[in-house]
C-alpha positions as CSV (number, residue, x, y, z in Angstrom):
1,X,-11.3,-5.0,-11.7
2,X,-9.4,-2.1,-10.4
3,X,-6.3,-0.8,-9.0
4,X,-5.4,0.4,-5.7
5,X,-2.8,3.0,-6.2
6,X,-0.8,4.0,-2.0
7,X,2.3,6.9,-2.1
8,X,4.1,7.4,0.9
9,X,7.4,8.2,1.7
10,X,9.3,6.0,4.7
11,X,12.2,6.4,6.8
12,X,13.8,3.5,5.6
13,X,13.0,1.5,2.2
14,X,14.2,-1.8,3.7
15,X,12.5,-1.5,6.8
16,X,9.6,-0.6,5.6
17,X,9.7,-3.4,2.5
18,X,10.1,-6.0,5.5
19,X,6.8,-5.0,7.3
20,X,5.1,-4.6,4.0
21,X,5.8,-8.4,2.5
22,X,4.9,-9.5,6.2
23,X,1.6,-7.4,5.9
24,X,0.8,-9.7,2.3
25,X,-1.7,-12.4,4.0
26,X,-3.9,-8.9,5.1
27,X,-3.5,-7.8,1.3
28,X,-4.5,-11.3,0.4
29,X,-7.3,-11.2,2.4
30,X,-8.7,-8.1,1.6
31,X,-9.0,-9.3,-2.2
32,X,-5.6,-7.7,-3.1
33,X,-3.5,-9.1,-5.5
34,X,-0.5,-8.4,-7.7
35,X,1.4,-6.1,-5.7
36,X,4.2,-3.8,-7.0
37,X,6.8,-1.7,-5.6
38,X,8.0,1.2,-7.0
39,X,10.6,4.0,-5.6
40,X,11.1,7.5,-7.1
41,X,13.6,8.5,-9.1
42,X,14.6,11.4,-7.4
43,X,13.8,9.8,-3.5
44,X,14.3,6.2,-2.4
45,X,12.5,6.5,0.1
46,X,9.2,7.5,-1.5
47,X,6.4,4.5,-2.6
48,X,4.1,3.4,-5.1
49,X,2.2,0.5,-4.5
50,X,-0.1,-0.6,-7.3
51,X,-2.4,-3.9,-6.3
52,X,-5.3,-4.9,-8.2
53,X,-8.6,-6.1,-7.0
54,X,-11.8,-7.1,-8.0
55,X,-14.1,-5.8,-4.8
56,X,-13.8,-1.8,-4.4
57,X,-15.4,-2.0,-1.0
58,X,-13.2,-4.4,0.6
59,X,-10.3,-2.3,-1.2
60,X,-11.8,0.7,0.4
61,X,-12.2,-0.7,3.7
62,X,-8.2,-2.1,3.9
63,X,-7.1,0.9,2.8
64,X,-9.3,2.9,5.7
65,X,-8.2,0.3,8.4
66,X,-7.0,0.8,11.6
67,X,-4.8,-1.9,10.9
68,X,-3.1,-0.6,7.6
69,X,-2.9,2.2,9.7
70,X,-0.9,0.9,12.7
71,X,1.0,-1.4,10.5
72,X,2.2,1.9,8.5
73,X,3.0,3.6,11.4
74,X,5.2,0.9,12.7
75,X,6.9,0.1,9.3
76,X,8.3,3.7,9.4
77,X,5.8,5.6,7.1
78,X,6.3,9.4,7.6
79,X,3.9,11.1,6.1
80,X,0.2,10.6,5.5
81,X,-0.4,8.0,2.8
82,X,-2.2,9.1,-0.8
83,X,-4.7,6.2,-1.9
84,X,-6.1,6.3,-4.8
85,X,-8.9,3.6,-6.5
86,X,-8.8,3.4,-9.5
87,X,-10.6,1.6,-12.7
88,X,-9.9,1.5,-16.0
89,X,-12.4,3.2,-18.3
C-alpha cells in the first residue's frame, strides 16, 4: 500500500475540482482510492492530491498517461504537475 502524492497549481480551483471529481471512475480504475484535496495556505489555487493504492505500476502508469495528461490540461492546470509515490517504511 502506497500513496500517490500530485501538486499543481490551476487557474481556477473550482474549475479544476469539477474536471477532477468527473476524472474519479479513471482513478477508480487505475486502483486509486481515497482521494484528498488539499489547497495551500498561502495560494488557493495550488493542489495536493493524496490517493492511496495498492499496485505501484498501475499508479505509475495513470500518473504517466496521456490521459491524466490531457484531462489536466483541459481542467486548467498551469504548470507541470509533481508526482510523487510514495510508501510507508
Amino acid at each position: 500500500m502506497g500513496l500517490m502524492i500530485v501538486r499543481h497549481k490551476v487557474k481556477d480551483f473550482r474549475s479544476w475540482k469539477k474536471a477532477f471529481d468527473d476524472h474519479a471512475g479513471a482513478q477508480k480504475a487505475a486502483g486509486l482510492t481515497k482521494p484528498r484535496v488539499f489547497r495551500s495556505a498561502d495560494d488557493p489555487n495550488e493542489t495536493i492530491i493524496l490517493m492511496d493504492y495498492k499496485d505501484l505500476k498501475m499508479a505509475k502508469t495513470f500518473g504517466a498517461s496521456a490521459d491524466l495528461k490531457k484531462t489536466m490540461e483541459a481542467a486548467g492546470v498551469v504548470d507541470r504537475p509533481t508526482i510523487y509515490f510514495v510508501e510507508q517504511a
